[in-house]
Biotite code that builds the C-alpha atoms (Angstrom):
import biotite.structure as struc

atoms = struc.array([
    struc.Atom([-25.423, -21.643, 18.204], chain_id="A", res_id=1, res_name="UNK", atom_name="CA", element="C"),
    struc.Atom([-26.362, -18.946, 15.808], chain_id="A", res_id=2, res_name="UNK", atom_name="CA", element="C"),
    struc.Atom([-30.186, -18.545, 15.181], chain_id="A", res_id=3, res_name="UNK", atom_name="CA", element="C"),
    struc.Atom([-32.057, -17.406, 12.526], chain_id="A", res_id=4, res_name="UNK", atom_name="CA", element="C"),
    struc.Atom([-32.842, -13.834, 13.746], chain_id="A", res_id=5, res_name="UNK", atom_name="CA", element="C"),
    struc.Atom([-29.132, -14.005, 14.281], chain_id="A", res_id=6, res_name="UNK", atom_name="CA", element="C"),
    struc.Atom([-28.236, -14.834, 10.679], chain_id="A", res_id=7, res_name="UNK", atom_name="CA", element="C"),
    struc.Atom([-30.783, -12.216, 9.185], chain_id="A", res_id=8, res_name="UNK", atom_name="CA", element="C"),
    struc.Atom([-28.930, -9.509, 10.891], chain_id="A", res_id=9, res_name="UNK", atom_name="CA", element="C"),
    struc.Atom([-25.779, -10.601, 9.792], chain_id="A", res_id=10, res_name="UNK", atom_name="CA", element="C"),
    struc.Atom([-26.552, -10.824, 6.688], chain_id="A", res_id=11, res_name="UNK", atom_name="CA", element="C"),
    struc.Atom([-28.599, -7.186, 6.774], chain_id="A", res_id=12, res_name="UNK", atom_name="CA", element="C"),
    struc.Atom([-25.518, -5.925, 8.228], chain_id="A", res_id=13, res_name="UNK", atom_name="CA", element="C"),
    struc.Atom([-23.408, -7.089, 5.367], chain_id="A", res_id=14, res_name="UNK", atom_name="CA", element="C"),
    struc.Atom([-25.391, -5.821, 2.524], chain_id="A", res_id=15, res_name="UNK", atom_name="CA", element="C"),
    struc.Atom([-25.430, -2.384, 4.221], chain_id="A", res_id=16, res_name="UNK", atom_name="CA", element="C"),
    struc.Atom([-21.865, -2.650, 4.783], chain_id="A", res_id=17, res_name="UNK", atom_name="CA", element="C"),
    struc.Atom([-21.121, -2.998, 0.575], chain_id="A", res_id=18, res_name="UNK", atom_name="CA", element="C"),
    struc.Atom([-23.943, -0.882, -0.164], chain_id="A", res_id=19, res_name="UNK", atom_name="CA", element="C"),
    struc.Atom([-21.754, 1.870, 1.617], chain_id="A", res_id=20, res_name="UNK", atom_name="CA", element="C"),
    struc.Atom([-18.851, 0.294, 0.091], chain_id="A", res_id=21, res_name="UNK", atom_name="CA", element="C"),
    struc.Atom([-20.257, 0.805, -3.327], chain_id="A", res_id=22, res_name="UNK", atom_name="CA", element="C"),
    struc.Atom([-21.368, 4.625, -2.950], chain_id="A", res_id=23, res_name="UNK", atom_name="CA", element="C"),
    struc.Atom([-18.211, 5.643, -1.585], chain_id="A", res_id=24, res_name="UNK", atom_name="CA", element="C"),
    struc.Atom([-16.155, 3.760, -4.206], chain_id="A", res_id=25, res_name="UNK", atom_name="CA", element="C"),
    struc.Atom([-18.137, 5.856, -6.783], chain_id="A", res_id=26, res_name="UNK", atom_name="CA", element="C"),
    struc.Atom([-17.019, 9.042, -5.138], chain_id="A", res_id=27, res_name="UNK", atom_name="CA", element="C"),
    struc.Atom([-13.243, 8.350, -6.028], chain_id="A", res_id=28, res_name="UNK", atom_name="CA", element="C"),
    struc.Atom([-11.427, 10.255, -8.200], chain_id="A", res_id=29, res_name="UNK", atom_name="CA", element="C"),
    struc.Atom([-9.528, 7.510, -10.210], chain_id="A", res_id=30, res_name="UNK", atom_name="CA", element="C"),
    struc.Atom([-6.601, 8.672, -11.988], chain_id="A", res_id=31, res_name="UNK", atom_name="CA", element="C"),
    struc.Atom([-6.301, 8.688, -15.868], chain_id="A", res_id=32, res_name="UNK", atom_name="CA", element="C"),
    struc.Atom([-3.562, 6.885, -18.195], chain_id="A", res_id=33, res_name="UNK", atom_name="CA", element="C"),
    struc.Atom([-1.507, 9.953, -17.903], chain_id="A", res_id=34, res_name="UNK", atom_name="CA", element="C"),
    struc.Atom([-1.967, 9.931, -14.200], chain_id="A", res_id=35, res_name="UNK", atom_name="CA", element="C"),
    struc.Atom([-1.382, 6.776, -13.697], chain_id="A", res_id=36, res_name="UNK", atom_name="CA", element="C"),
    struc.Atom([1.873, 6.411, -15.943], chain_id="A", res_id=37, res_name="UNK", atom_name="CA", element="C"),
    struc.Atom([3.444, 9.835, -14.438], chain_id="A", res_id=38, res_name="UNK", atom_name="CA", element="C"),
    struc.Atom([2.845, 8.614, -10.668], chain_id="A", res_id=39, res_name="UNK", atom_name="CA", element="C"),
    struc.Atom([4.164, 5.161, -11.283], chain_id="A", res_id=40, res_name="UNK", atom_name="CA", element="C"),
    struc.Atom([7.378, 6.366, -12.583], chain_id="A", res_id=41, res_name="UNK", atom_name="CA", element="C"),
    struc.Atom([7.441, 9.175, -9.429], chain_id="A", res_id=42, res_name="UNK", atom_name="CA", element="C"),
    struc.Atom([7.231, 5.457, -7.334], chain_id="A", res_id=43, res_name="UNK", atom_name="CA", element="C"),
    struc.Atom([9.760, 3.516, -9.602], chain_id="A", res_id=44, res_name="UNK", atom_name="CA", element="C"),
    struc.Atom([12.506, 6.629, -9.162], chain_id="A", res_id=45, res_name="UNK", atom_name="CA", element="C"),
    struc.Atom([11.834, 7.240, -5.833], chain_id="A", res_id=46, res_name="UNK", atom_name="CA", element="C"),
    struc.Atom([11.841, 3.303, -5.045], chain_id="A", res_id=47, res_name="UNK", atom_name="CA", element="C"),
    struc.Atom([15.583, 3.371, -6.742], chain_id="A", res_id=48, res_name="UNK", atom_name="CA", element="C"),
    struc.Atom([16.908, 6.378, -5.767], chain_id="A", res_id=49, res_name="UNK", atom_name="CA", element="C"),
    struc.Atom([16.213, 4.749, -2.030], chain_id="A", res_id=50, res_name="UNK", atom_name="CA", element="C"),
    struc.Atom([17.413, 1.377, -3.224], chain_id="A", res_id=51, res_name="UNK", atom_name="CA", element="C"),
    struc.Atom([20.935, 3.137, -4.496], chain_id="A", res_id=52, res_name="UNK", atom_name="CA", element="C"),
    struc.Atom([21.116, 5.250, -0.883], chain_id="A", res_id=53, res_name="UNK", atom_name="CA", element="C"),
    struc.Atom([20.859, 2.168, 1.228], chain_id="A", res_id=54, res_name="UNK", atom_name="CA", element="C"),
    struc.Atom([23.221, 0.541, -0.596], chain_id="A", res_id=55, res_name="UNK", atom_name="CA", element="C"),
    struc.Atom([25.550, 3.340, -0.659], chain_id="A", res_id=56, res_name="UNK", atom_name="CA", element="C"),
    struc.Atom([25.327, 3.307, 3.048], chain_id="A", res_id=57, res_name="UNK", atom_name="CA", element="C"),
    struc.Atom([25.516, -0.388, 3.998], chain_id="A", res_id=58, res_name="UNK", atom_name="CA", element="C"),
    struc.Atom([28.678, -0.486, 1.748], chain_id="A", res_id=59, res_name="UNK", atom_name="CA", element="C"),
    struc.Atom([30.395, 2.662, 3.276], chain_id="A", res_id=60, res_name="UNK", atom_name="CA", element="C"),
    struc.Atom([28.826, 1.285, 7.016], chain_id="A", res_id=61, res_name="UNK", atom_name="CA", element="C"),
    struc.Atom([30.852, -2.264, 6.002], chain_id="A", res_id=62, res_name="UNK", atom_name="CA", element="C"),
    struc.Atom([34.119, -0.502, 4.650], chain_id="A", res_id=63, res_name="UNK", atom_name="CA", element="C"),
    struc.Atom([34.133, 1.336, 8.576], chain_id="A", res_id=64, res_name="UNK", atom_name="CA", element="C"),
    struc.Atom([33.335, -2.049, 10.125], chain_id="A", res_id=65, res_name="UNK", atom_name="CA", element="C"),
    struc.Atom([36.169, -3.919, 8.390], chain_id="A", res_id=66, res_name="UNK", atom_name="CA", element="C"),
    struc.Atom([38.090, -1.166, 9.274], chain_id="A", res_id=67, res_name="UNK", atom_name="CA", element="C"),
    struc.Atom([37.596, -1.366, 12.641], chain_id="A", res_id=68, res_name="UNK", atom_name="CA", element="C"),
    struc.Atom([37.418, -4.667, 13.613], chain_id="A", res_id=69, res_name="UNK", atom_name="CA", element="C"),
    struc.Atom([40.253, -5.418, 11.412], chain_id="A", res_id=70, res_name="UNK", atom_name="CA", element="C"),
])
């Protein structure tokens, strides 16, 4: 059973905890548009160039597995 005393120091706790949340948030260095739009596209090619790899190598790892179990 939580008591009162109890409750105050969660709740103390808590508004420390986004107080600290909120000055180191304002320390960030957000990107701008330009920023933003040139890393996204870095992720998107990257994210496809791995997508066409895998697939390259599951198909050529199938081919060899047919081939052998055939």
């Amino acid at each position: 059973m939580t008591t009162q005393a109890n409750t105050n120091t969660k709740a103390n706790n808590l508004r420390k905890y986004l107080r600290g949340v909120k000055s180191e948030l304002k320390k960030v260095s957000w990107p701008n548009r330009a920023e933003l739009k040139n890393h996204t596209s870095v992720v998107i090619a990257a994210s496809l160039l791995a997508t066409i790899v895998l697939w390259l190598l599951d198909t050529f790892f199938g081919y060899g597995l047919n081939f052998i179990i055939r």
